[in-house]
N, CA, C and O of each residue as an XYZ file, in Angstrom:
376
protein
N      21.870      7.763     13.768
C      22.153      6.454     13.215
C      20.840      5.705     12.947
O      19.904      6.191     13.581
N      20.636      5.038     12.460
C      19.577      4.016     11.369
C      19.441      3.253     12.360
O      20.447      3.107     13.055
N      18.369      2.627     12.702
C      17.792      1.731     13.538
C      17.276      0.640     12.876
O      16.862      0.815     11.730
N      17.209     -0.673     13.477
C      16.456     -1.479     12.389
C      14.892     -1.853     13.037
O      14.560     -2.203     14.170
N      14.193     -1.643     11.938
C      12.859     -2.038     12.539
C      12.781     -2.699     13.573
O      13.773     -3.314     13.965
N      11.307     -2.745     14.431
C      11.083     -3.593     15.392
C      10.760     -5.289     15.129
O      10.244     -5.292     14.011
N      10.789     -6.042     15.386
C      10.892     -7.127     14.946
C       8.994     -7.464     14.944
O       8.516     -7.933     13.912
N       8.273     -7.243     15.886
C       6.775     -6.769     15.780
C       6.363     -6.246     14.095
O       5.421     -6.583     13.377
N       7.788     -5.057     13.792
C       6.899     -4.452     12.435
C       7.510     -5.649     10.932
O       7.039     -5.833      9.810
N       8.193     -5.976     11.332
C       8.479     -6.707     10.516
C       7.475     -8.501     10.257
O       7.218     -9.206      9.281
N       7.296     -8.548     11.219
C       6.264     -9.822     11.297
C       5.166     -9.571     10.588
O       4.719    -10.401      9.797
N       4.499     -8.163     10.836
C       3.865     -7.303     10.358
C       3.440     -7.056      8.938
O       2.318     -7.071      8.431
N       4.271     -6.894      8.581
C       4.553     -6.598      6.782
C       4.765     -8.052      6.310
O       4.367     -8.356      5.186
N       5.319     -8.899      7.034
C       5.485    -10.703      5.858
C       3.930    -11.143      6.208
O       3.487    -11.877      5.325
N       2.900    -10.857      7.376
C       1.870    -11.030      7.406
C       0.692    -10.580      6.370
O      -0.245    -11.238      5.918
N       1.046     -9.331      6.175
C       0.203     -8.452      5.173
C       0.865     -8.951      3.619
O      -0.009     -8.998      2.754
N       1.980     -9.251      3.235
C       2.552    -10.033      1.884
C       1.819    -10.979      2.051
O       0.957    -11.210      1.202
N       1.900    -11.481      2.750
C       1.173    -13.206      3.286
C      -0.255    -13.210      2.598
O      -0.558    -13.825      1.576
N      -1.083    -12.383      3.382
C      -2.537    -12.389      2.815
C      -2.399    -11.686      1.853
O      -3.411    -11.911      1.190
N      -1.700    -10.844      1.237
C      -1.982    -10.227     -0.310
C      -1.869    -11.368     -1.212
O      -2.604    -11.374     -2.199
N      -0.820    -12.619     -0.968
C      -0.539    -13.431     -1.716
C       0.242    -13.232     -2.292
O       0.109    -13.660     -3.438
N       1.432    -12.567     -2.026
C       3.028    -11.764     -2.866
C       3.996    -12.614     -2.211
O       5.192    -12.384     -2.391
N       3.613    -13.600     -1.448
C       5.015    -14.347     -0.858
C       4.083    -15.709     -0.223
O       2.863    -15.684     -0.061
N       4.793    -16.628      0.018
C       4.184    -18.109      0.212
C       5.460    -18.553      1.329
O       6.644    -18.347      1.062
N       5.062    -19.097      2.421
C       5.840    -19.913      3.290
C       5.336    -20.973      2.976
O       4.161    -21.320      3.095
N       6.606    -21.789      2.370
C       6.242    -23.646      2.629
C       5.898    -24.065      3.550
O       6.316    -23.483      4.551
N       5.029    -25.194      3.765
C       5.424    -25.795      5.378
C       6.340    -26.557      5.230
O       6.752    -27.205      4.268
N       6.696    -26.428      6.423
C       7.861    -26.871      7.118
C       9.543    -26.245      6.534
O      10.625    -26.826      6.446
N       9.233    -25.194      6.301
C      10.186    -24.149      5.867
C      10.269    -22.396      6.398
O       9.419    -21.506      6.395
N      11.366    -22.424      6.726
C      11.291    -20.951      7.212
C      11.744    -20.104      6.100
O      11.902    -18.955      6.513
N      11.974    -20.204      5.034
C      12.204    -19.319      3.646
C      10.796    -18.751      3.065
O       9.924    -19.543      2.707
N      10.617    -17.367      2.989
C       9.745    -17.278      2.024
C      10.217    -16.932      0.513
O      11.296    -16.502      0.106
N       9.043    -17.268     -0.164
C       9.282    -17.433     -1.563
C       8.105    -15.999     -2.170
O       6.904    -15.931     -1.909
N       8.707    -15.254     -2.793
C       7.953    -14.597     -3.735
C       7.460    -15.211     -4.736
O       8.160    -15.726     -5.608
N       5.859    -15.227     -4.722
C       5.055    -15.690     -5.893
C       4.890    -14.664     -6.978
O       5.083    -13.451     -6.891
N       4.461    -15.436     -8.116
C       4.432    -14.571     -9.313
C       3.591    -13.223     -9.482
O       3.642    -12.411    -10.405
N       2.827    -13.215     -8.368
C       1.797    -12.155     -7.633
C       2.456    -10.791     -7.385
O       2.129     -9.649     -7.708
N       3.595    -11.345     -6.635
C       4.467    -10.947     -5.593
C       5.055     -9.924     -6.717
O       4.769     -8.726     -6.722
N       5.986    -10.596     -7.750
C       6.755    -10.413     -8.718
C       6.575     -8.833     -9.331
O       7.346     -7.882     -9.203
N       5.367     -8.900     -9.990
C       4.499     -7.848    -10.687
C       4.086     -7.042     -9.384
O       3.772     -5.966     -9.893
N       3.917     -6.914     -8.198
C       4.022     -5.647     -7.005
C       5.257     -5.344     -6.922
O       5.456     -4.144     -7.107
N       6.169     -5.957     -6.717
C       7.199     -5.620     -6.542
C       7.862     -4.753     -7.179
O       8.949     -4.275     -6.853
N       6.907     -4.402     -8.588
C       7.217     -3.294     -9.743
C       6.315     -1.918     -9.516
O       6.439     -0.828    -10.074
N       5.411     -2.321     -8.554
C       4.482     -0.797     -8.516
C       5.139     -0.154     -7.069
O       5.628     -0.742     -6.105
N       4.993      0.900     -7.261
C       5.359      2.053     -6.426
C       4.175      2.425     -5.283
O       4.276      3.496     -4.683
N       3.122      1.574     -5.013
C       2.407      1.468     -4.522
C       2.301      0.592     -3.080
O       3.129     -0.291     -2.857
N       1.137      0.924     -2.040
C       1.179     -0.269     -1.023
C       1.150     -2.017     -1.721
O       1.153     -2.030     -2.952
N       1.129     -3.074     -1.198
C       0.940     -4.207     -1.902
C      -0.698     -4.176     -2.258
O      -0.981     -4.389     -3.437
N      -1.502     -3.992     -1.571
C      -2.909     -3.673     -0.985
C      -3.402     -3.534     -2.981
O      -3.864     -4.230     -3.885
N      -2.893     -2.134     -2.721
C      -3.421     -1.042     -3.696
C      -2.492     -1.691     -5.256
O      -2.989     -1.533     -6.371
N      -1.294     -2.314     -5.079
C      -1.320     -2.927     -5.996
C      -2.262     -3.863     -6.896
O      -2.685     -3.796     -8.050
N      -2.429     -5.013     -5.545
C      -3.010     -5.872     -6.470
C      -4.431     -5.267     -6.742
O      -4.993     -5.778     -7.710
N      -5.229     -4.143     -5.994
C      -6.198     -3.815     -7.281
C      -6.029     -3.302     -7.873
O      -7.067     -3.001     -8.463
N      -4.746     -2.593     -8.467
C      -4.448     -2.100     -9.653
C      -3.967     -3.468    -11.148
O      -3.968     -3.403    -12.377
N      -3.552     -4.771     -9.935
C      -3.614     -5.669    -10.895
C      -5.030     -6.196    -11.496
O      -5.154     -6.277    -12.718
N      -6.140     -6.569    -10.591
C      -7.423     -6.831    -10.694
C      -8.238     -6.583    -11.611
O      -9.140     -7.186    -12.192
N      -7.372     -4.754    -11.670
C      -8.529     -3.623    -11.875
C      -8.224     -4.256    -13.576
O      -9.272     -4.381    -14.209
N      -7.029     -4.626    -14.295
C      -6.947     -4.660    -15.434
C      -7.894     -6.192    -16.228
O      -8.496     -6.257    -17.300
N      -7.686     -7.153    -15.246
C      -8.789     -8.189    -15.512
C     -10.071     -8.027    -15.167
O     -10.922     -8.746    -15.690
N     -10.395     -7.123    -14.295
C     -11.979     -6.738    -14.436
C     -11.867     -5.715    -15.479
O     -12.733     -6.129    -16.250
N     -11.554     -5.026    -15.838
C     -11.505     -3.877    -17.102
C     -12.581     -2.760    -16.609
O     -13.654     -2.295    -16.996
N     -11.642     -2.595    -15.495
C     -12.420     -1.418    -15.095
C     -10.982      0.051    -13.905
O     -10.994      0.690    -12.853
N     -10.052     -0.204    -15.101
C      -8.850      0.417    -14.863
C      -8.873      1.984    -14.562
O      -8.283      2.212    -13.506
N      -9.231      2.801    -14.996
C      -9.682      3.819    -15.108
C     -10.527      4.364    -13.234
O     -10.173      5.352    -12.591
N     -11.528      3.448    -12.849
C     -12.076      3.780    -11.495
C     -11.202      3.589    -10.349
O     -11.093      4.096     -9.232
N     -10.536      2.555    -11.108
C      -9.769      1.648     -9.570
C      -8.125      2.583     -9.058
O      -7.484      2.699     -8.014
N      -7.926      3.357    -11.239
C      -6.527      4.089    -10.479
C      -6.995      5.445    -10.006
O      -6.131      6.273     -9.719
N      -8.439      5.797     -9.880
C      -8.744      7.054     -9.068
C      -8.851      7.012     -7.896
O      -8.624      7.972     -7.159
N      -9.342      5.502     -7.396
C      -9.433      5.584     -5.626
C      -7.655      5.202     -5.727
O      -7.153      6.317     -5.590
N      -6.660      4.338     -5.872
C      -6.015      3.880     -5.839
C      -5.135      5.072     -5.520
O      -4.324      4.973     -4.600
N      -5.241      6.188     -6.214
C      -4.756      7.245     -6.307
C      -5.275      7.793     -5.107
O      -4.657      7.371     -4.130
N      -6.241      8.625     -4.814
C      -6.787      9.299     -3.771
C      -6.477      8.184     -2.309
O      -6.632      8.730     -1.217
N      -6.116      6.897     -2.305
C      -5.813      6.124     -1.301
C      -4.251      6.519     -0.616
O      -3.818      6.848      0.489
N      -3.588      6.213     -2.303
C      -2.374      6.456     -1.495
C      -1.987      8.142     -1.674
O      -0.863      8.447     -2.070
N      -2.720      8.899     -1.442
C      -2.111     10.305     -1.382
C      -2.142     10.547      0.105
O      -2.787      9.894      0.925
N      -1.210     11.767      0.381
C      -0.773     11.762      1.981
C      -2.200     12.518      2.298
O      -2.949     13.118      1.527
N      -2.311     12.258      3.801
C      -3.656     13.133      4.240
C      -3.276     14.491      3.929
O      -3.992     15.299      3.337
N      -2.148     14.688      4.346
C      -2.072     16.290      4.348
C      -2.445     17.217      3.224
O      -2.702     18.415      3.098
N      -2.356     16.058      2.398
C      -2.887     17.071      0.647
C      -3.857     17.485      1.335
O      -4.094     18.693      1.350
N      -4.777     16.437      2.185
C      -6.402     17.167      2.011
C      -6.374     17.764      2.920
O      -7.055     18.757      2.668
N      -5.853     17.856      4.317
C      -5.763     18.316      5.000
C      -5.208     19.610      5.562
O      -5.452     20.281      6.565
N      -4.430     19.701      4.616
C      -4.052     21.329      4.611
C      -5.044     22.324      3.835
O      -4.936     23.474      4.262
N      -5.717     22.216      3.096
C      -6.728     22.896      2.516
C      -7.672     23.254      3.553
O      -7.992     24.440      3.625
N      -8.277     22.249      4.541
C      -9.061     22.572      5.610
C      -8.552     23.312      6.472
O      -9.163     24.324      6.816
N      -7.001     22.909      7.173
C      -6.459     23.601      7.733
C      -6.091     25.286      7.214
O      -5.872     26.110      8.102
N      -6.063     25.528      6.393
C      -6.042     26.709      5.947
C      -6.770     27.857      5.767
O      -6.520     29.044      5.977
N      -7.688     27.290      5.351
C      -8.972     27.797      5.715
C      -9.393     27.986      7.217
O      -9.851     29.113      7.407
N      -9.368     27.344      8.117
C      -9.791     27.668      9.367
C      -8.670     28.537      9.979
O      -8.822     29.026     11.098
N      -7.751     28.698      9.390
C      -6.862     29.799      9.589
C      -7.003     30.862      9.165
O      -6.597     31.813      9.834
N      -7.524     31.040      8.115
C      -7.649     32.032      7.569
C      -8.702     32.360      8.012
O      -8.618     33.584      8.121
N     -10.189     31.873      8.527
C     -11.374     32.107      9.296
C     -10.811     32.188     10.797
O     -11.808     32.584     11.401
N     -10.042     32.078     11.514
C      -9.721     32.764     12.706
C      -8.928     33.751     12.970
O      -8.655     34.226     14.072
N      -8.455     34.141     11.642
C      -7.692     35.398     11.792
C      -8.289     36.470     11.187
O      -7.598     37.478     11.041
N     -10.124     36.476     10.566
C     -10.530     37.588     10.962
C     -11.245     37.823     11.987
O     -11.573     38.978     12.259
C-alpha cells in the first residue's frame, strides 16, 4: 500500500519551490500561490533547480551548454556507474 510522504519531506520540497521562486507564500497566509516562474517548470520534466537554468539558459543565449550539463545532471548515476562497475568486473575475473 502507498504511503504518504513524511511530512519533513514535504516541507522540504515547498522550501526548495520557495527558493527556486516557483511558488510565493503571502504573509499572513497559509496558501501557496504558483508564480509565473512556477508555471513554465511545471512544464519541464526536469528538477525545478535544472529547470530554471534551462529557463535562464534561453535569456542568457547560451542554450546549447546549459542543456548539456542540465542533461548530464539529471541522468541517473548508474548510467555512469555501471560502465566502471563493469569493467572492474571484468578486471577481476581474470
Amino acid at each position: 500500500t502507498p504511503q504518504p510522504p513524511k511530512h519533513s519531506a514535504v516541507e522540504g520540497a515547498l522550501l526548495s519551490l520557495v527558493q527556486v521562486g516557483a511558488i510565493s507564500i503571502p504573509a499572513g497566509d497559509s496558501c501557496e500561490e504558483l508564480t509565473a516562474l512556477g508555471s513554465q517548470l511545471a512544464k519541464l520534466p526536469v528538477d525545478c533547480r535544472l529547470g530554471k537554468m534551462l529557463l535562464w539558459s534561453v535569456w542568457l543565449r547560451c542554450v546549447d551548454r546549459i542543456t548539456t550539463v542540465v542533461a548530464a545532471l539529471s541522468a541517473s548515476q548508474s548510467l555512469f556507474l555501471s560502465t566502471l562497475r563493469d569493467a572492474n568486473v571484468a578486471k577481476a575475473k581474470q
